[in-house]
DRENLOKOL-313580 format. One record per residue (C-alpha): x, z, y. Coordinates in steps of 0.05 Angstrom, whole numbers, padded with zeros to 5 digits, always signed. Example, Ala and Ser with C-alpha at 12.3 -4.5 7.8 and 13.67 -1.06 7.14 Angstrom:
2
+00246+00156-00090+00273+00143-00021
! end
This chain:
207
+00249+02576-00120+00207+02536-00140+00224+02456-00160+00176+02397-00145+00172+02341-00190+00170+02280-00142+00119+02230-00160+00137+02158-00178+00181+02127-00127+00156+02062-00097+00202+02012-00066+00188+02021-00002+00186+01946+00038+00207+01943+00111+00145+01937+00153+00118+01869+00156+00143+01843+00092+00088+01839+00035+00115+01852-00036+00127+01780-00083+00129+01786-00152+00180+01761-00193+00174+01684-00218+00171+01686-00294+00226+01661-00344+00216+01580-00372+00195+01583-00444+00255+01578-00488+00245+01522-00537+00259+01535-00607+00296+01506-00662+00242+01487-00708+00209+01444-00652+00262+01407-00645+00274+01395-00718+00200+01375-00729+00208+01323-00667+00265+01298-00709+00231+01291-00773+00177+01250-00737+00220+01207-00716+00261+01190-00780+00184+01182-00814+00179+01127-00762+00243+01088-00767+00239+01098-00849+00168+01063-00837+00196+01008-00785+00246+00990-00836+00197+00979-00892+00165+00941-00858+00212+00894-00835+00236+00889-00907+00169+00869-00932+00162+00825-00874+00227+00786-00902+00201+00789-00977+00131+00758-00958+00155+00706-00916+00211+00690-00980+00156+00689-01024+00108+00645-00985+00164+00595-00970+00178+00590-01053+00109+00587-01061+00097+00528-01021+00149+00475-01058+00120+00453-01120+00145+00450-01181+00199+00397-01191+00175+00392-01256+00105+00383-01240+00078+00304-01202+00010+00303-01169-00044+00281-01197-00081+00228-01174-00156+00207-01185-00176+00177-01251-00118+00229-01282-00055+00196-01291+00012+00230-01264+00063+00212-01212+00034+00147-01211+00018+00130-01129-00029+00095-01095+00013+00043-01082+00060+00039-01142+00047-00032-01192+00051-00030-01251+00113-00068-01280+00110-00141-01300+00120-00146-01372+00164-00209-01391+00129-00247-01431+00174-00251-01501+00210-00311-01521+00183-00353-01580+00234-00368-01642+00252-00440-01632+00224-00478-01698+00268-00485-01751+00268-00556-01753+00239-00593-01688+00230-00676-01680+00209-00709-01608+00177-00783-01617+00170-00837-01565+00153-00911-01558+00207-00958-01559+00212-01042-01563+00221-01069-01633+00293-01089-01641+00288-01133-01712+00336-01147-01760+00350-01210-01807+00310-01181-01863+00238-01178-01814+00225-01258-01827+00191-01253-01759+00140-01208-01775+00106-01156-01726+00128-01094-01732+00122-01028-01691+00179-00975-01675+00184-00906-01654+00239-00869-01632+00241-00803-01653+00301-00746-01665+00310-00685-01703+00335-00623-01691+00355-00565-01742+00351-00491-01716+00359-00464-01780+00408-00433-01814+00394-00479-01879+00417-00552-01886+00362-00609-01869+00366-00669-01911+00340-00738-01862+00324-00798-01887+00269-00863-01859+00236-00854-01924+00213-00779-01899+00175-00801-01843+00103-00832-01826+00063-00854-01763+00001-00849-01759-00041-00897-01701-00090-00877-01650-00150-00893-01697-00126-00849-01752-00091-00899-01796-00029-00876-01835+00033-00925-01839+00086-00915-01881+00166-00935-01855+00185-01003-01866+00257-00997-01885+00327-01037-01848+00267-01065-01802+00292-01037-01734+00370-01047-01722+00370-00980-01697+00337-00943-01753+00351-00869-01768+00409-00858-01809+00408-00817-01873+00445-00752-01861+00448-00683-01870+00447-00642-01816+00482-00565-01806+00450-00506-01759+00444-00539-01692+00460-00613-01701+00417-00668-01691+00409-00741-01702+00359-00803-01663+00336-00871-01686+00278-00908-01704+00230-00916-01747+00186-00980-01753+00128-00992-01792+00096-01060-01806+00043-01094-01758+00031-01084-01683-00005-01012-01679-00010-00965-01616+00025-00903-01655-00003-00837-01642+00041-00784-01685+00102-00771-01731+00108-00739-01788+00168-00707-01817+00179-00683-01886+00236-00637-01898+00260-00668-01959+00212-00693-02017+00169-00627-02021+00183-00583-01964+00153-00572-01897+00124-00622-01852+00136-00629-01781+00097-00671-01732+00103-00694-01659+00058-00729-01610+00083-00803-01589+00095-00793-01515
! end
């Protein structure tokens, strides 16, 4: 006998029931996609990170950047450094002189006479001197003149005055006062002192 091949066989459906077809299978995600989202994301963060250092470093460097120098002052017009605006300039003291080596001070005084005058007029000043230096200064009333207000010159009229300078010598800072008189009533402007027979003269105004 003869065999039939039966055709395809189609799933038959029960009557009313239409055919659906089968929902298809999600994707499956692979490996590399996952390790390229990965690498993205490190790139990022690497990125974020230099930045943020950077950040730190620029605001360092501004912050050093805006403090001067210590060694360096402002300058302020007309060029002159770390001088301000309201800064003076400091006083200089003015430098003390050298006292003189040998100083004399004269001043009026009353005539005091002695026996030897006779009763004549006579004039005296009062004067003293002082030695500042470090050499010995010979005194005597024989050293000294006065000369008046109208320019006459009067030489010393020995043991006139009872008070007349004594003859001494005098040592670094010692001094010695009297008087010294000169014949005739005058109005006595100035004394002269001579340090010794030839040394230096000294005068002073009669105050």
């Amino acid at each position: 006998m003869a065999q039939h091949n039966p055709g395809p066989q189609h799933q038959q459906w029960g009557p009313g029931r239409p055919q659906q077809p089968m929902p298809p299978a999600p994707p499956k995600k692979s490996g590399a996609g996952k390790i390229i989202g990965f690498g993205c994301l490190g790139v990022v963060a690497f990125f974020v990170v230099i930045g943020v250092i950077g950040a730190a470093l620029g605001a360092g460097g501004d912050e050093n950047a805006a403090k001067p120098p210590a060694s360096s002052a402002p300058k302020e017009p007309g060029g002159e450094e770390g001088k301000g605006k309201g800064e003076e300039k400091p006083r200089e003291e003015p430098e003390e002189e050298a006292p003189a080596p040998i100083r004399i001070t004269a001043e009026t005084t009353d005539f005091r006479p002695t026996i030897l005058t006779n009763g004549e007029e006579h004039t005296s000043v009062l004067v003293t001197v002082v030695n500042n230096s470090a050499e010995k200064v010979d005194v005597n009333p024989l050293y000294f003149d006065v000369t008046a207000a109208d320019g006459s010159k009067y030489d010393v009229e020995l043991a006139a005055d009872e008070r007349q300078i004594d003859t001494v010598e005098l040592a670094k800072g010692e001094k010695v006062t009297g008087t010294v008189t000169v014949k005739g009533k005058i109005e006595p402007k100035t004394v002269t002192f001579t340090n010794g027979l030839f040394g230096d003269s000294v005068r002073a105004d009669v105050g």
